[in-house]
N, C-alpha and C positions, 0 to 999 in steps of 0.2 A: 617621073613618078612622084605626085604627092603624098604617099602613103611614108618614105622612106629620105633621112636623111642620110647622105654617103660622106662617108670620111675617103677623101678622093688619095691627097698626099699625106708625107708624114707618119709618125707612128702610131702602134693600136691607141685606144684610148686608156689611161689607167681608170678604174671603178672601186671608188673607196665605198665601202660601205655604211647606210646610212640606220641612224638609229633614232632618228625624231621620231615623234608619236604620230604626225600627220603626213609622215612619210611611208611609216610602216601602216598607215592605215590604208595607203594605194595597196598595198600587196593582198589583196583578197585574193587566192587563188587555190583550187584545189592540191599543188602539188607545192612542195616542201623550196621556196624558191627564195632571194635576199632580195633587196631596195638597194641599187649604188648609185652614185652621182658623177657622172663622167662632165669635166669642164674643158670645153673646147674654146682654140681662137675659131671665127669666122669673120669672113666680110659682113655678114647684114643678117645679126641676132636676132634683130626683131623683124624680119618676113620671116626665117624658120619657125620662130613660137606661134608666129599669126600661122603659119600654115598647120600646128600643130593644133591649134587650137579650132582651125577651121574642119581639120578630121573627126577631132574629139565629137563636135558639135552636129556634124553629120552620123556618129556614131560608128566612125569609123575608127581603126589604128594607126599609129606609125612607131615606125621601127627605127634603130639607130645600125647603119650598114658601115662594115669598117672591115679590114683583113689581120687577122689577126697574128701572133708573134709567127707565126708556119707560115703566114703568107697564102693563109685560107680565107676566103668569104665567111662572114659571121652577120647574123642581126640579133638585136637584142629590143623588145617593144619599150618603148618611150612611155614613162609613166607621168609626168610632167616634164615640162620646160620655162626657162628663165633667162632673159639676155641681158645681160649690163654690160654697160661703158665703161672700158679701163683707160690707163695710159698710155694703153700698146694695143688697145683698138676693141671690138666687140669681144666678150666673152658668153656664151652659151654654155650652160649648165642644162643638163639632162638627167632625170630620175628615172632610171631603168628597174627592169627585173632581171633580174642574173640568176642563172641556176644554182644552187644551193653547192658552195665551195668553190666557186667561179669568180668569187671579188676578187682583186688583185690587191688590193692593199684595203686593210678595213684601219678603220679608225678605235681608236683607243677608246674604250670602257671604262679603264680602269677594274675592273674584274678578268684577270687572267683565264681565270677557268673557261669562262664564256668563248676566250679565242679556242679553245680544246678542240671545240666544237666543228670546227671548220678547216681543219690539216684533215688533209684526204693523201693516203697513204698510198 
């Protein structure tokens, strides 16, 4: 399927949450949702961006497919994509949309209050 990349092995992905301006500028959506960045290894970072970018362009989506800590199917839509070359081999970076209280780890503000926001009880 080219709509969807699948995290096959290994665990969920962590999605910190993101708060650049041209980030949160992806998230136009009617319902109340966050921007996270999930960075993965892969073998070949750059044919998943081409292919991401080859959906986008057709005006299509893709999704990012992974199982999550239950050991449930989960997708989450790919809001951008990015591959760089490490030390320890391709790194893929994905900008997703996450349900509102569904980041796993968000990134420091430096405004506490702001985290208030997001403990779901």
């Amino acid at each position: 399927m080219d709509d969807k990349i699948t995290i096959i092995e290994g665990p969920p992905p962590t999605f910190e949450r993101v708060r650049d301006g041209w980030a949160i500028g992806l998230n136009e959506t009617p319902t109340i949702t966050d921007v996270a960045v999930a960075r993965l290894r892969t073998f070949n970072g750059p044919a998943l961006v081409e292919r991401c970018h080859r959906a986008w362009n057709s005006h299509g989506h893709m999704v990012l497919e992974f199982r999550n800590t239950l050991g449930l199917p989960e997708e989450t839509p790919i809001l951008a994509a990015r591959s760089m070359l490490t030390e320890d081999g391709h790194l893929l970076m994905l900008w997703v949309r996450r349900d509102h209280f569904e980041t796993e780890t968000q990134t420091d503000s430096g405004d506490e209050s702001d985290d208030l926001d997001h403990h779901q009880e």
